[in-house]
ZAMARGU-4260 file (C-alpha; in steps of 0.2 Angstrom, whole numbers, plus 5000, padded with zeros to 4 digits):
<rodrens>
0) 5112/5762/4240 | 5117/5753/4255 | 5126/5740/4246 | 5137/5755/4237 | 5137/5761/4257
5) 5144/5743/4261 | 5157/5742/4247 | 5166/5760/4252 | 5166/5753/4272 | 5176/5738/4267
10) 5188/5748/4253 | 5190/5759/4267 | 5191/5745/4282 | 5205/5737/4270 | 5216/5752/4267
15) 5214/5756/4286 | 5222/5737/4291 | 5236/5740/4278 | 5240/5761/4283 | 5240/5751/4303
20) 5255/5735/4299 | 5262/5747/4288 | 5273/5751/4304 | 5275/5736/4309 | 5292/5728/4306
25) 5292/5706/4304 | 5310/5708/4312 | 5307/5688/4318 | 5304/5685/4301 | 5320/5693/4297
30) 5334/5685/4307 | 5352/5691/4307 | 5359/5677/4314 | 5359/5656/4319 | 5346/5656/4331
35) 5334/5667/4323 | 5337/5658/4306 | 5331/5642/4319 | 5318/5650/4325 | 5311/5656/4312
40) 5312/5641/4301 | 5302/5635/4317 | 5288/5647/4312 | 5289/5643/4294 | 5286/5623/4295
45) 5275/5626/4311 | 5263/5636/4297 | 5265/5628/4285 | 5257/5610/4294 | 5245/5618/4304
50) 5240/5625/4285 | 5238/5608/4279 | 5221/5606/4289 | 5216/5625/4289 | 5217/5627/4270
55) 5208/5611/4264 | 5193/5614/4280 | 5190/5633/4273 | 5189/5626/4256 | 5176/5612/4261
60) 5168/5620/4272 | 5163/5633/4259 | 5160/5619/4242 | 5150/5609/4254 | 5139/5625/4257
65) 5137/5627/4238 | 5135/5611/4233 | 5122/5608/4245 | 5112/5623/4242 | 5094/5623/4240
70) 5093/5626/4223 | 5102/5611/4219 | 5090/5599/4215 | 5105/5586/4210 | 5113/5585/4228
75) 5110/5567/4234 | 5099/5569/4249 | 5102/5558/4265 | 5093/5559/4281 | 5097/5546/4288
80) 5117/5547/4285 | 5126/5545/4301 | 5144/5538/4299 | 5159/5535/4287 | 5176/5526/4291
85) 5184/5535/4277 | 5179/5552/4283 | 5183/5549/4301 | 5199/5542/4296 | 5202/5558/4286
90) 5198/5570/4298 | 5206/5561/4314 | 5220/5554/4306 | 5228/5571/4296 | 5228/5582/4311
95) 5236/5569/4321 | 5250/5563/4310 | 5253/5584/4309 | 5253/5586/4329 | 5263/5569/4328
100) 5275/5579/4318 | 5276/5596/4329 | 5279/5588/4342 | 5296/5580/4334 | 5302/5594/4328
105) 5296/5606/4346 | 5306/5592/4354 | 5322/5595/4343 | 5321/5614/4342 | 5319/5613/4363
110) 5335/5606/4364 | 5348/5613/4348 | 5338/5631/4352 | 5339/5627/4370 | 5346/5647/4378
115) 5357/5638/4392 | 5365/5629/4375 | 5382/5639/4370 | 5383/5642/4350 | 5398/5635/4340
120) 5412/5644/4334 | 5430/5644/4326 | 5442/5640/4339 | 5451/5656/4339 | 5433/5666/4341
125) 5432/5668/4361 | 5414/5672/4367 | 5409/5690/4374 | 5401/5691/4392 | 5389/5703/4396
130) 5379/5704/4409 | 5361/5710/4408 | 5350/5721/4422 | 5331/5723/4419 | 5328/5740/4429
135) 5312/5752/4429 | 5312/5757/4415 | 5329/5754/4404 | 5342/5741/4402 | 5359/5739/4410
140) 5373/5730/4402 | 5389/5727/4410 | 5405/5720/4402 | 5413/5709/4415 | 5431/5708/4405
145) 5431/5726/4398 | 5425/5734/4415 | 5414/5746/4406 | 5395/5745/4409 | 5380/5755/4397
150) 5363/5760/4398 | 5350/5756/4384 | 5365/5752/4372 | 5372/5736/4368 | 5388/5731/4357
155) 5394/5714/4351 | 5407/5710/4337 | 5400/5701/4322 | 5404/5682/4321 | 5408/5683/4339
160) 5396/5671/4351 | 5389/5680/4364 | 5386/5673/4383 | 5374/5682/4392 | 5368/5681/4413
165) 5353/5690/4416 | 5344/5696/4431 | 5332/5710/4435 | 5331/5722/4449 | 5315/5724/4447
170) 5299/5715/4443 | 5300/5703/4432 | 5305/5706/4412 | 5309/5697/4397 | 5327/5701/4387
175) 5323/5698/4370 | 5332/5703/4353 | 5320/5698/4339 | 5332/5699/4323 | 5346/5689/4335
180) 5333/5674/4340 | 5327/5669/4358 | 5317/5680/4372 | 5322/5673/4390 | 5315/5679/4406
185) 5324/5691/4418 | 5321/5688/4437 | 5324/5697/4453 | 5336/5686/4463 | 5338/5673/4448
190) 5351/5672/4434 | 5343/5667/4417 | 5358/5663/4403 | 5356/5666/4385 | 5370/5663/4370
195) 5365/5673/4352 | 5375/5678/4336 | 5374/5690/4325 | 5381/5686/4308 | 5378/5703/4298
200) 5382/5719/4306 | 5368/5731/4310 | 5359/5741/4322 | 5344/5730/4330 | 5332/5734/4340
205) 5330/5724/4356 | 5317/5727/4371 | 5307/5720/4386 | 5294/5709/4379 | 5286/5708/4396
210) 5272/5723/4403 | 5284/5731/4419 | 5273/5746/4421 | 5270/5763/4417 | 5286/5763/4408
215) 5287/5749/4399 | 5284/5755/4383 | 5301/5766/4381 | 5308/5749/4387 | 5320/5748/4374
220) 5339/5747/4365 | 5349/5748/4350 | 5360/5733/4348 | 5375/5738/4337 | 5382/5722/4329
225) 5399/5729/4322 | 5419/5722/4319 | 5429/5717/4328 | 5441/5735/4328 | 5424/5743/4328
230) 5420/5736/4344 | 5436/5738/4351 | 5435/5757/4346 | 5416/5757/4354 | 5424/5750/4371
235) 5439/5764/4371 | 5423/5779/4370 | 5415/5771/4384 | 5428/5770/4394 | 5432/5789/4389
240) 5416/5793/4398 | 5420/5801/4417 | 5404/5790/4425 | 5408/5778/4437 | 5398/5764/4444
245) 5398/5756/4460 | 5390/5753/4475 | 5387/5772/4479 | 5382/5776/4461 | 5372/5762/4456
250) 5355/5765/4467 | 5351/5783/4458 | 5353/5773/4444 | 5343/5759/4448 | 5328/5770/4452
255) 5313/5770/4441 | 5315/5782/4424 | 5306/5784/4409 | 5314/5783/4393 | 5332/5785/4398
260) 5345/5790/4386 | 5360/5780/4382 | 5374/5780/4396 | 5390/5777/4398 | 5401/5770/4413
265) 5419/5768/4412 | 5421/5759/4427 | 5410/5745/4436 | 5413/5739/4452 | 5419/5722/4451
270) 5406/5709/4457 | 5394/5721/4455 | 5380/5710/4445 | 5384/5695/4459 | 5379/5710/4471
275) 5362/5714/4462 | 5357/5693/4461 | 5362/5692/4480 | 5352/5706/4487 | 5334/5694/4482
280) 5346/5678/4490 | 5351/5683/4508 | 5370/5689/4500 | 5370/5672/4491 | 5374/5670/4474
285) 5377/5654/4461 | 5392/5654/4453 | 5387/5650/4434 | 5402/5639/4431 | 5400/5627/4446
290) 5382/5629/4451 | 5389/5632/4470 | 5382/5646/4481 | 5392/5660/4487 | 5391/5672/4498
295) 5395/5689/4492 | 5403/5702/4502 | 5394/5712/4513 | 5401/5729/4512 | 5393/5731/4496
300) 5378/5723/4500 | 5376/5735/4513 | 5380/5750/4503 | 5367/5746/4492 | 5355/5743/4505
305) 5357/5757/4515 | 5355/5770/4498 | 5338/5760/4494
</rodrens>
């Protein structure tokens, strides 16, 4: 009886792990673009050495355990065994040869899957600039060369690198688009840079990979990767929207709200990111191009200042 008692607890302790990952999504696992293809490969060769020792362990360490038994009178018996060079060798000499090998290929994937690196592309493709705002509890994006700016929604043409600055307003988050490759901080009074790709269109999900508070969990976007027309038609009904943001508009914006519906602004004041950074920095800002510190215009630091 209580072994048929056992057997039903763990029929029904397996069906309950699969019904619980059955809503999770490996959306790491299935990259739409050249960084995550990079980082998952990562993953994959990363598992597959650190397997190499797991593996062949579990299996010993279970045939030793039955080959050892009491009941087998034919297992050579050695009190007084204490030492072997072959198995020292072996089991110092595998594992290190494979954290000999991580540590290659964590030192080459640091550099060509380095966030500051910009991605290659066809001459005639001319990168996107967005710039990113971590705010309690939602996600604003503003389009420097469009002058449009959205909230929880994020568009980039397909094939098209794109260049992002990042900041937060706010405590610190983490930007971070699974299927696209990449998480990078995002820091009151810092800018954090990060260059992704996606190479299929689609409709990704990206988020704050960092706890922010009572919030965070509605923390989220829907990044539309789309054609180039398709983007192009994207940014005309944003910038059909009657919202404006500026200096006057942006604090109600800024303050905390919990799962905040997609917005759209069809005008941002320009400088307004520099604005955000330098309010941490004393009205000073680095300039991403030079690395030089500016000082950016008081008016609208006090603006902003005065609404907080």
């Amino acid at each position: 009886m209580k072994n048929k008692l056992l057997a039903r607890m763990a029929r029904l302790g397996g069906l309950s792990s699969a019904l619980l990952l059955a809503g999770c999504e490996m959306d790491v696992l299935d990259p739409k673009g050249p960084v995550g293809d990079g980082v998952k490969s990562l993953i994959a060769t990363s598992t597959i050495a650190m397997l190499i020792v797991v593996v062949p362990t579990i299996i010993l360490s279970l045939a030793f355990a039955w080959h050892y038994r009491q009941s087998n009178t034919s297992a050579e018996y050695l009190p007084k065994w204490s030492h072997s060079n072959k198995v020292e060798l072996i089991i110092w000499g595998v594992p290190s040869l494979i954290i000999l090998f991580l540590a290659v290929i964590t030192y080459q994937t640091s550099h060509s899957l380095d966030p500051y690196k910009p991605l290659e592309a066809e001459a005639t493709t001319k990168p996107l600039h967005v710039e990113v705002v971590a705010l309690d509890w939602k996600w604003l994006f503003i389009y420097p060369e469009q002058g449009i700016a959205t909230v929880n929604q994020l568009a980039i043409p397909v094939n098209t690198p794109v260049d992002f600055v990042i900041t937060s307003d706010s405590v610190m988050n983490s930007f971070f688009i699974p299927r696209l490759g990449s998480m990078i901080y995002a820091m009151a009074g810092m800018q954090t840079q990060l260059h992704l790709l996606a190479s299929e269109p689609g409709d990704y999900l990206g988020e704050s990979a960092n706890y922010s508070g009572r919030g965070f969990s509605d923390m989220k976007f829907r990044t539309l990767a789309v054609s180039g027309d398709e983007f192009n038609a994207w940014v005309d009904k944003v910038k059909s929207s009657s919202e404006q943001l500026d200096g006057q508009t942006y604090p109600k914006l800024a303050a905390p709200s919990e799962a905040n519906p997609v917005e759209y602004f069809a005008h941002v004041e320009p400088g307004l990111f520099n604005t955000i950074v330098a309010k941490y920095n004393n009205g000073m800002v680095m300039d991403k191009s030079t690395g030089k510190m500016l000082q950016v215009q008081q008016s609208a630091m006090s603006d902003m200042n005065m609404k907080e």
